[in-house]
N, C-alpha and C positions, 0 to 999 in steps of 0.2 A: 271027924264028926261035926258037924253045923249046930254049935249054941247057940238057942234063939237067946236064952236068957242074957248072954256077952254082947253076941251081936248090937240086940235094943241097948243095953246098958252103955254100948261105944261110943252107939249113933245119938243117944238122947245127951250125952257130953258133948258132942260137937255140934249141937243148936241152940242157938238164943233160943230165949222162955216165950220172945211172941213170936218162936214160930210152930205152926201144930204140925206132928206128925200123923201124917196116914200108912198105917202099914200094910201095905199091899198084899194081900192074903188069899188073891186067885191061884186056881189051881192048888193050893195048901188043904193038906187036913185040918180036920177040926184040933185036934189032939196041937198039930204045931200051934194053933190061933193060940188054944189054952194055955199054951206054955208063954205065948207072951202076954194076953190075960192077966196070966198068974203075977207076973213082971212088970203089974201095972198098966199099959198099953190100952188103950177103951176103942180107940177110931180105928175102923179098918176097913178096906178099899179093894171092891168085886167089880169087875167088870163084864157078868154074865148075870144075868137079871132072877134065872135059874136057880145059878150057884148062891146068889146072896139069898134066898128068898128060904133056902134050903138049910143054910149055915145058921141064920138066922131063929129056924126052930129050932135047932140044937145047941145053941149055944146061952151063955148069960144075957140076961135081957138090957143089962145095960151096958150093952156094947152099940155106940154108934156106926151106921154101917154107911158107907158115901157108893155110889155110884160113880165110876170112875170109866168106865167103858165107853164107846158108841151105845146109844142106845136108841134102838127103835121103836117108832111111834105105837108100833100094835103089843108091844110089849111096856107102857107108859103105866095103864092103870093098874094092875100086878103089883107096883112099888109104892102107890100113895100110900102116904102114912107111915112107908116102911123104912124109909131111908130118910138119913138126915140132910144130906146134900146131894144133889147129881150135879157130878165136875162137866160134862161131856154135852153142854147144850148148843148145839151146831148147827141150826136151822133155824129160822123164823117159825115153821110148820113145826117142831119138836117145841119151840116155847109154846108152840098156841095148843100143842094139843097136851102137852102136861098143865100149862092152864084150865084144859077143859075140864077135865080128869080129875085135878084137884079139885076144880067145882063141883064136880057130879058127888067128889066123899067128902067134902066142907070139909077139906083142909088148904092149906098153905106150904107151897113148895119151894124150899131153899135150892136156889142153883145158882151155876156159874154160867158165865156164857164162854163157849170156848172160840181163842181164837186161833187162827191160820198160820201160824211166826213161821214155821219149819220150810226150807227150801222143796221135801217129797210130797209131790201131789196126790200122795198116798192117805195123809195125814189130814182129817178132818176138820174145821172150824169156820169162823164167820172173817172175810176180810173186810179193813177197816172202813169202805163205804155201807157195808151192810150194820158195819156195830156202830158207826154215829146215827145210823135209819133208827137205828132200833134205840139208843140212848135220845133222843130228840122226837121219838113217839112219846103218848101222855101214856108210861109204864101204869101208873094204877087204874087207871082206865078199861085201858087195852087188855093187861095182864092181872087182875085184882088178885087171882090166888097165887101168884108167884111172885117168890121174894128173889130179885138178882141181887147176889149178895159180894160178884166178886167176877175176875176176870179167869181163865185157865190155859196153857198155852204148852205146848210139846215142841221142845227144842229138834232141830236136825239131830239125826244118829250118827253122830260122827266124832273120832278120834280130835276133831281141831276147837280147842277151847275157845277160841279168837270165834269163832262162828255160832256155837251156843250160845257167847255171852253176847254177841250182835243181838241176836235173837231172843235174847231174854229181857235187856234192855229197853226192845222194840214194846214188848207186850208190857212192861212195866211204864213206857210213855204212854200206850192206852191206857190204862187204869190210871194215871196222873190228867189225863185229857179230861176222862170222865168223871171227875170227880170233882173238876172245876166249871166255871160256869162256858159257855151256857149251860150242859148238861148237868152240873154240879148231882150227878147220881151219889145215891149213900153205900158204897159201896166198902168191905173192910178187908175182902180176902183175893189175893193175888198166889194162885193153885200154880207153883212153876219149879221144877226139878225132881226127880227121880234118881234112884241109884250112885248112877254115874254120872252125876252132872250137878246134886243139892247143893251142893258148897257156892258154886257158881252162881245157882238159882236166887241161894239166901243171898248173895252179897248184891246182884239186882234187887234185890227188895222183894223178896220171893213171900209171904208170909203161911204157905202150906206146902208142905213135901210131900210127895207121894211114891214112898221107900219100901220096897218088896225083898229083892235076893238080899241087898244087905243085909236084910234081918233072918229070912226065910233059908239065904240059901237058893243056888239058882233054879231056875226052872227045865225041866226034863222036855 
């Protein structure tokens, strides 16, 4: 039987204290989120706009909920206000229109901008000619209701540790690029590792995880 309560308590001993945990809670019942709730656990990470929007009523209100999916333009204004981060911002067209979005409800939207490290062209994000375009625009100008707070990046799926940590390296010299001049952006959170791969993540300079079966239990 899968202890969420052990699980979290394993996983939150083998991270430094500045790095956050996202516990990945798609596809999970409510009843599981609760149980790690109950266990402390407050961040947790939907990547169906649906599913979070849904969990959300039913659950404690002070549970920060991230956006961790692909997310599409026509499903953007649905989440203002509701999420505290979206990891998954892969388009020029997805910042400008969660900018819109957040103007139209007079809020302020924390995101990531995700980038492309992974060798599968399957795998979403911005390559690095697009993310200096966009670091070397006037951000508060262009974007006034969004806050880029940080880079996020999805390693290859693959059994060879030697090629994740290429790869995680890659996106952690992005965030070291942009954070010096010229761009010198104010950026704090580097979104990089999952499951099978955190340890890795952290030791590039990962500073958020994004951990689901290890705590949950796999998915069906």
């Amino acid at each position: 039987m899968n202890n969420i309560k052990d699980n979290l308590n394993n996983l939150v001993k083998s991270i430094p204290s500045n790095v956050t945990l996202i516990a990945v809670s798609k596809t999970k019942p409510v009843d599981d989120i609760m149980k790690a709730y109950d266990n402390g656990q407050r961040i947790f990470g939907e990547n169906k706009v649906q599913e979070m929007l849904s969990k959300r009523e039913a659950l404690p209100k002070d549970i920060e909920w991230h956006m961790i999916g692909h997310l599409q333009r026509n499903k953007v204004g649905s989440i203002m206000g509701k999420t505290a981060l979206i990891h998954g911002v892969d388009s020029l067209r997805l910042l400008e229109e969660i900018n819109k979005q957040s103007n139209k409800n007079d809020v302020v939207t924390n995101c990531l901008l995700q980038v492309h490290i992974a060798s599968e062209e399957s795998k979403f994000g911005f390559d690095q000619e697009e993310l200096l375009q966009i670091a070397s625009s006037d951000l508060e100008k262009d974007f006034p209701n969004v806050n880029i707070q940080g880079l996020m990046g999805m390693a290859t799926f693959t059994s060879q540790k030697e090629i994740i940590e290429k790869e995680f390296l890659q996106l952690k010299r992005h965030f070291d690029r942009l954070i010096e001049p010229p761009y010198s952006l104010q950026l704090d959170t580097l979104s990089m590792g999952m499951s099978g791969d955190y340890l890795l993540a952290i030791e590039a300079g990962s500073t958020m995880i994004r951990v689901g079966s290890k705590i949950f239990g796999g998915r069906s």
